[in-house]
N, C-alpha and C positions, 0 to 999 in steps of 0.2 A: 586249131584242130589238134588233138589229143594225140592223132594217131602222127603228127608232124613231130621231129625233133626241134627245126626251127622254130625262130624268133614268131608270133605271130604276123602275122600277114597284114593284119589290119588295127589301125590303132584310131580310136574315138576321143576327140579332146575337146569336152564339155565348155571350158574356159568359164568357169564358176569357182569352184573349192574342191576341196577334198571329196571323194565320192564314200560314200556311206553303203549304199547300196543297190543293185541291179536285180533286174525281175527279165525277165525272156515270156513274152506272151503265149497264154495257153496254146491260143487258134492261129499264128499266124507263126511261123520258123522264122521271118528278117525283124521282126518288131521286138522294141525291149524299152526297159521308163530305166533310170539311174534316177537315186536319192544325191545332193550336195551339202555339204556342211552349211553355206550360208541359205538353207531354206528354199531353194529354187529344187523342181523335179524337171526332168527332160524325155522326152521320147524321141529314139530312132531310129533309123531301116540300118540294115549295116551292109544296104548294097548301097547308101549314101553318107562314105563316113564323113563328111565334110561338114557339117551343119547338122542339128537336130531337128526334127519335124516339128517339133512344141516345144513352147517352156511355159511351166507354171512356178510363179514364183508363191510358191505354197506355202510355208512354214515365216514364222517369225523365228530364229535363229536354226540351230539344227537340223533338216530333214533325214533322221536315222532307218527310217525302215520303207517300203514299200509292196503293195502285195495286189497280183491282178484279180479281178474278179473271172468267174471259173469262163461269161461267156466271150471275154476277150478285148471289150470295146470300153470297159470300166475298170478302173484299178482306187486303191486306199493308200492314202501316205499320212505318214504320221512322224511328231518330233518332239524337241522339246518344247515346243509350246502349249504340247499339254493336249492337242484338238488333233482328233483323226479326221480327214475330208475324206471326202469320195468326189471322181473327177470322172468326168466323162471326156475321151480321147477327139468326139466327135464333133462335140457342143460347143456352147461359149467358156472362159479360162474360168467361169465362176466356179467354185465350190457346190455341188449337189447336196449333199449331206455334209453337215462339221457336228462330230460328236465331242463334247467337252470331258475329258476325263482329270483324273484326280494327281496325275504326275506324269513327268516322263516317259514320253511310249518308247521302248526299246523294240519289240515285233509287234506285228500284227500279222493275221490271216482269215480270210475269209471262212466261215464256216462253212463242211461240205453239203451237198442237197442230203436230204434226206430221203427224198422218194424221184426217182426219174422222171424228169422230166422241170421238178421245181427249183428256180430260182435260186439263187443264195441271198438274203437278205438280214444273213446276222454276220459278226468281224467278231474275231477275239483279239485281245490286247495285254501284253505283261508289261509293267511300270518297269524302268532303270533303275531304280534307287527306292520307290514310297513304299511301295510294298510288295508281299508274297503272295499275292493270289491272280489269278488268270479271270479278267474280266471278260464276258463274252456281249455285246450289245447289238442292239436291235435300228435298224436305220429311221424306222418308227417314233424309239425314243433317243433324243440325243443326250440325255445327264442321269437318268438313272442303267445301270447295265441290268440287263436280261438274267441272266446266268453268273454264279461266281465261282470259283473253285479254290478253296485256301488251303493245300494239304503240305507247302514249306515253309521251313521255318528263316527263309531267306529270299532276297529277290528272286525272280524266275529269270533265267538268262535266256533261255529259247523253248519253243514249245512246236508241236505237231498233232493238226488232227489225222487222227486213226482212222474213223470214220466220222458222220454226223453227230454222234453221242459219246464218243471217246478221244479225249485228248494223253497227248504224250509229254512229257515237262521233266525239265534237270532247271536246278536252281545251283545258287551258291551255298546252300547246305550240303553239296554232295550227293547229292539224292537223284535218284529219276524215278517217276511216279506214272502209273497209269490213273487216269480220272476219267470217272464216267458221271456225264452230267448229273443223270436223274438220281447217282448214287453217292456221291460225297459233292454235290452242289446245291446249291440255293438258290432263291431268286431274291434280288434286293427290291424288286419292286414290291412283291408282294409283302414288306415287311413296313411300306411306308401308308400311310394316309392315303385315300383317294378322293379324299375330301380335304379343301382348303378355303382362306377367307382370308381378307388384309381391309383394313381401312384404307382411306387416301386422307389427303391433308385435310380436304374440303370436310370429312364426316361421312361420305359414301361408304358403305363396304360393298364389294365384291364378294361373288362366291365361286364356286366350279365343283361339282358332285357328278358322280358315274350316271351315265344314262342306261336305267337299265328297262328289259334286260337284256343282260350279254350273254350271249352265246358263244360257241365254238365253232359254230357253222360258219362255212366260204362266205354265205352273205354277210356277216358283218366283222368282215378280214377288210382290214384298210387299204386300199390299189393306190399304189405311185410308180412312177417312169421311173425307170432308170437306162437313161437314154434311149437305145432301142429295144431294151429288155423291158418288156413288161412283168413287174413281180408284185406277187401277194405278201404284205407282212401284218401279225396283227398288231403291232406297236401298242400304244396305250389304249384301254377299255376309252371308246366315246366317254365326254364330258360335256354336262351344260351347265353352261355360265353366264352370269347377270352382276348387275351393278342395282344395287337397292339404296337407293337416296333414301337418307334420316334427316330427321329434325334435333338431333341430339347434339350437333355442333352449329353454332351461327358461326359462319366463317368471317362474314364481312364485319361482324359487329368486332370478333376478335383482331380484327386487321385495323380495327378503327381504333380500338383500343389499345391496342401497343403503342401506336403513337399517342394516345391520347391522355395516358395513366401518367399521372407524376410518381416516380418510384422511391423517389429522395426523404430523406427522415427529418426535415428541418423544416419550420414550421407546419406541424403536424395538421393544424387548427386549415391550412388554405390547403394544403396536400389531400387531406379527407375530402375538402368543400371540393374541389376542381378535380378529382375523381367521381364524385358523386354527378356533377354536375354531367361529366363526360358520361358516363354510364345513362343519366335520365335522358338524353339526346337522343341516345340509340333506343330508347324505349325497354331497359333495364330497371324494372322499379329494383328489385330482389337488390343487385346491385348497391343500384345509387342509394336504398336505407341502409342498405351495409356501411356504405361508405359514411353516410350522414350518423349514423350510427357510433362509429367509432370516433369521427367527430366530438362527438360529445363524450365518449368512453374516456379519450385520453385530451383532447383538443384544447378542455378549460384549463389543466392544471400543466400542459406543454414548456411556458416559460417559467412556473413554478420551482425554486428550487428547492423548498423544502415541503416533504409531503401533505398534508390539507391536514386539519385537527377538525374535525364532525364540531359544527355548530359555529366553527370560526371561519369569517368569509378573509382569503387573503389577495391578494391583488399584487399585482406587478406593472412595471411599466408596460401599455399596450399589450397588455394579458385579457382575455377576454374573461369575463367573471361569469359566473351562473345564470345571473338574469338576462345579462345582454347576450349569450349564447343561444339560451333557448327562445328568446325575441326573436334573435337573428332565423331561426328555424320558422318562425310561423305557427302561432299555435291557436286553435279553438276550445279548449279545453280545457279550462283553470284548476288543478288537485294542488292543496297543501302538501309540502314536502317534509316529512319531518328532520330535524335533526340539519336541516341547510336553515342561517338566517340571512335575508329575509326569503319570506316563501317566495315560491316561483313556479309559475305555470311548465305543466308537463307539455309538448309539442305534440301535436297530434299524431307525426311519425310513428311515434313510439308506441300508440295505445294501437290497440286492436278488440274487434268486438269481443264481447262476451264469449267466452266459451269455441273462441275459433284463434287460427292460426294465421299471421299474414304475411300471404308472398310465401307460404312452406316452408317458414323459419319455426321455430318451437313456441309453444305460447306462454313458457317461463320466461323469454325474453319481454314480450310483449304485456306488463301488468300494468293495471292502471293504478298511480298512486307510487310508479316507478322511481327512486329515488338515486340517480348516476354514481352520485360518489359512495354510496353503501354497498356497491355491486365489485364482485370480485373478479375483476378486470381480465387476468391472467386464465383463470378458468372460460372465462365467457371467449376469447377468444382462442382458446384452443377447441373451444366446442365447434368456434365459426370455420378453422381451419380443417377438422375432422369434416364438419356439414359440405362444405368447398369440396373436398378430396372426396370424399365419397361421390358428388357429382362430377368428376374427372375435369375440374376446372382448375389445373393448375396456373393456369393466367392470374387469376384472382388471390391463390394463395402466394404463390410467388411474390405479386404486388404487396399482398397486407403483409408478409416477411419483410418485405425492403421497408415500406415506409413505416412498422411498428418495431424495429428495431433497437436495441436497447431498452425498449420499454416493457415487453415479455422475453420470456426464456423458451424456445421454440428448441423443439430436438433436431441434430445437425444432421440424423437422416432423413427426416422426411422434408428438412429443408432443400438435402441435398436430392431428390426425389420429384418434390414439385421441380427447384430451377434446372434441373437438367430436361426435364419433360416440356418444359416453356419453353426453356432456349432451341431444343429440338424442332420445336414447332414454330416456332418463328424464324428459324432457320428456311422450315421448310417454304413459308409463304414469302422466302426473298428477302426479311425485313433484316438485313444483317447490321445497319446502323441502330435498330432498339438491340436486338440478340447481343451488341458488342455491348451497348452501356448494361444492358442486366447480367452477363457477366465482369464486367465492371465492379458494380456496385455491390456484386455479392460475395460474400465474407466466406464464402465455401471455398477450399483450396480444392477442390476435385472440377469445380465450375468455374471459378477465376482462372484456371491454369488455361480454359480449353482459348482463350485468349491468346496468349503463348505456341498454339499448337497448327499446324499447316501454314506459317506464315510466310513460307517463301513462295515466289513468284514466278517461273518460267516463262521469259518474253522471248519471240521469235520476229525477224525482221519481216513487216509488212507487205514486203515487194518479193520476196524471193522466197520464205518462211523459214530462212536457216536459221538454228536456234544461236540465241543468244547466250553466251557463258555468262555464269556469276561472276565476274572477276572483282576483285577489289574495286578498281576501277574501270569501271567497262567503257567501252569507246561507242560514240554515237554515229559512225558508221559500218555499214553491213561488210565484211569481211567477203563478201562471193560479190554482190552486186553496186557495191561502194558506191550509197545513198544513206541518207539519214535515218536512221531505225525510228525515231520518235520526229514527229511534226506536230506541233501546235495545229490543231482544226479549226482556227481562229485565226492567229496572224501570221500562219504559215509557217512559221521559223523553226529551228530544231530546238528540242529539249534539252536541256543542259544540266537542268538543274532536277527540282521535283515534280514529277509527270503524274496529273490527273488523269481516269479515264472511266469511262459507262463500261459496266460490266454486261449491258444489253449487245452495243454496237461495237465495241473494243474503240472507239475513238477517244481524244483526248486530248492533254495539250497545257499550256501551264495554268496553274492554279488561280491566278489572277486572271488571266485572256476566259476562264471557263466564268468563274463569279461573275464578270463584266456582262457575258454572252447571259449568261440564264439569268440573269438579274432583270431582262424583260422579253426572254423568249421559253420555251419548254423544248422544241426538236434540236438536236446534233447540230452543232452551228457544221462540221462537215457535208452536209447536205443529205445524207442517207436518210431521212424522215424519220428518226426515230428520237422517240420519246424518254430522253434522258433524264430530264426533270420528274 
């Protein structure tokens, strides 16, 4: 009491952290919420200083500010982690509203009604540190704010509404500023897209477009609780949205072929064959000619060490020669070759009717009377990687980079462009044992590095989940529950050494006990039915 010289009368011990901040409820004279350093808010009567009526443990570090709402029963806290909630004093300890903002909340306060009678359902917010503008947001929308106002040229330290349209603000410029919404503010919504769209892994895109139209009218104001306040806010313009399945990605054929594709440069002549072969399975002709294709592009002259002289047939040990190449292929079709001796039948692969194109490859490719070693190898295959990429099949070029390597000269961005775009996506479909050998194997220091990159591991004990430190040598018992962190899911025993484990179920266990197990089962030898193999 103010009008006391003494000590106060009454004193409140939170038994949390440091207090941050205290709020005195609009509607009631004994009720009041305290903000705490480690993230906990509390409400209390202070004709019960003994205990507090609620605790919400609100915040991930910080809780710096707090602010009641005007009808009494709802309040807003805010910290450093960045998310203002809204709490209901009545409800469950959940969060009603969490708006995600861009740094630091130092205040916040509910905006005033505007007309008697209505609601308050916008919060203003100043950053600690990111920046100098006064956000004002909508409980409608949780990431983009409503309202901005940037008129310092330094953080805001505190701010005051005047009324519903005019705010009061001193920053660390020295300054204090009257702002009036409609007259030095903006809206950031209305500067973004209200149309969007994303692929998924599978090839689906999504969309979401305004439904309109919209109006201003009460009927198409969006209604939500706010515990026992019922309020009107208009948050975001209605959206409708859909999922449009395409045929423009086969997902399984790509998932079939990551395992399936030889990516290695050495024996070029069985790398080609056993791509192509894998590609004709899935019912890929385009494909599997490609790969047969290049086969024969580079495949005869592979073990060759010195380049071919036109008309002179040269051979090597277990080198395939001309004729028995194009035998190997299968052919109906017998055209003299000139300038090879002896002649040798063209493969029917290769021809294509008159005057048409096959499979949607060019019909320069395709002549009949086509003679391999006269063809200018380095062009034709930059054509096929242009033809690839323009159909968004980095899989394919990716591949023909790894296994035609050293044999063309390929540009190191668009190399570096396809394998980042494959590893991407083979990331995404889980396949992280091909994603590691294609950055492996690839000569790109921007994609080989990403090898090198997130490779530590955070383990937590199983029985209690207290984390596990990095130490040099870390100890195979739990420090709280003192049990073994690592067990074998096989012969029970603790881990000592190098611990395998399914990145499905977290189980695992040693390297050898796991080989032994899935060498003639597929589920968790732990029992959990899951499918490890």
């Amino acid at each position: 009491d103010l009008r006391q010289k003494a000590q106060s009368p009454t004193t409140f011990e939170g038994r949390a952290d440091k207090v941050r901040d205290v709020q005195f409820s609009p509607t009631s004279s004994y009720d009041f919420i305290a903000a705490f350093e480690n993230g906990e808010v509390q409400k209390w009567d202070i004709r019960k200083p003994s205990e507090p009526e609620r605790r919400w443990n609100a915040h991930f570090g910080l809780a710096l500010t707090i602010d009641w709402h005007p009808d009494g029963t709802v309040f807003a806290s805010a910290g450093r982690d960045r998310v203002i909630k809204v709490w209901d004093t009545k409800a469950d300890p959940a969060p009603m509203y969490s708006i995600q903002t861009i740094g630091h909340v130092a205040r916040i306060a509910w905006r005033p009604r505007s007309q008697l009678g209505e609601s308050a359902y916008q919060i203003a917010s100043c950053s600690l540190q990111a920046d100098s503008k006064v956000s004002v947001w909508d409980l409608g929308r949780g990431f983009v704010a409503e309202w901005a106002v940037e008129e310092h040229d330094a953080p805001v330290t505190d701010f005051l509404w005047h009324d519903s349209n005019v705010l009061w603000t001193v920053s660390k410029d020295h300054t204090f500023v009257r702002q009036t919404l409609e007259v030095a503010g903006y809206r950031p919504a209305s500067l973004l897209s209200s149309c969007a769209m994303s692929w998924n892994a599978l090839g689906d895109i999504t969309f979401s477009v305004p439904s309109y139209p919209i109006t201003d009218s009460t009927d198409d104001m969006r209604h939500g609780d706010l515990g026992d306040i019922t309020i009107s806010h208009p948050g975001p313009p209605p959206q409708t949205s859909g999922v449009a399945e395409t045929e423009l990605f086969h997902h399984t054929a790509f998932q079939v072929l990551a395992h399936g594709y030889d990516g290695t440069c050495e024996e070029i002549w069985d790398v080609c064959f056993s791509n192509s072969e894998a590609a004709a399975d899935l019912d890929l002709p385009r494909a599997s000619q490609t790969w047969r294709f290049l086969q024969l592009l580079f495949g005869i002259e592979s073990q060759q060490t010195d380049p071919p002289t036109l008309g002179v047939r040269h051979s090597a040990p277990n080198a395939p020669t001309l004729t028995s190449a194009l035998s190997m292929a299968g052919t109906t079709t017998t055209t003299v070759v000139p300038g090879i001796i002896p002649a040798a039948p063209v493969p029917e692969v290769l021809l294509a009717p008159a005057g048409e194109a096959y499979d949607g490859l060019p019909k320069t490719w395709m002549l009949e009377g086509l003679a391999i070693p006269q063809l200018d190898r380095e062009d034709i295959v930059h054509e096929l990687l242009r033809f690839y990429g323009e159909l968004g099949n980095a899989q394919m070029c990716a591949t023909i980079c790894l296994v035609l390597e050293g044999y063309v000269t390929i540009s190191s961005d668009m190399k570096e462009l396809w394998f980042s775009s494959y590893v991407d996506l083979l990331l995404r479909f889980g396949t992280f044992n091909v994603a590691a050998r294609v950055m492996a194997l690839s000569n790109i220091p921007s994609v080989s590095a990403r090898n090198q990159e997130s490779t530590t591991i955070h383990s937590a004990c199983g029985f209690c989940s207290k984390p596990i430190p990095n130490a040099p040598q870390p100890g195979w018992i739990c420090e709280r529950c003192k049990r073994f962190t690592t067990i074998c899911s096989y012969c029970r025993k603790p881990v000592k050494g190098t611990f395998s484990w399914c990145h499905g179920c977290q189980h695992g266990g040693h390297l050898n006990c796991l080989e032994r197990w899935f060498a003639k089962n597929s589920e968790c030898p732990s029992g959990c039915g899951h499918l490890c193999k």
